[in-house]
N, C-alpha and C positions, 0 to 999 in steps of 0.2 A: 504494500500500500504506500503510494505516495504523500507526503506532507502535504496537510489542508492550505489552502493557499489563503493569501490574507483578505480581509473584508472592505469591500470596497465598496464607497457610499455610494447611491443612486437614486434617483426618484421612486417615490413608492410605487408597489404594483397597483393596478386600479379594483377595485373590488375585496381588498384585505385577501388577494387571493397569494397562496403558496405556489412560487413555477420551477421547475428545475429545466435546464435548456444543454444541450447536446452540445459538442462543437464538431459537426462533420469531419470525417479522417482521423479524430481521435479518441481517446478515451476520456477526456475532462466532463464533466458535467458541471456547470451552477447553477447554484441553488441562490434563487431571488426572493425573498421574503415581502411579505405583505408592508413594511416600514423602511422596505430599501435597500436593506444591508445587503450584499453578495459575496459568495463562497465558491469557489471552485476547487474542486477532490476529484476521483478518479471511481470513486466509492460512491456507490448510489447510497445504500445506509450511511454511509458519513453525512452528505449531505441533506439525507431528511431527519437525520436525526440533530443537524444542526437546524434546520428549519423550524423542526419542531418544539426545540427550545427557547424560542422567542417568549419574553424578553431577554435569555440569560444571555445572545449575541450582540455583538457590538451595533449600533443604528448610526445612523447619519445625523 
């Protein structure tokens, strides 16, 4: 498993909705949270389990 990458502030998602988003040709996934924050792992349970602990992620 590779190191969680670090959180990068962004406009919230619209809806309070949770997205996690692919990056074609590789293996990253981010994880976008409903307050902005973003993660990128390699690890699909990493990233929903850092989703899923909003507030305890850093936000914008």
């Amino acid at each position: 498993m590779s190191p969680a990458g670090p959180v990068i502030p962004a406009r919230p998602v619209s809806g309070g909705r949770l997205r996690v988003e692919w990056s074609p040709g590789s293996d990253r996934l981010t994880g976008i949270c409903h307050c902005g924050a973003r993660r990128t792992a390699e690890d699909p349970a990493e990233i929903w389990t850092w989703l899923l602990a909003h507030p305890g992620h850093g936000t914008p």
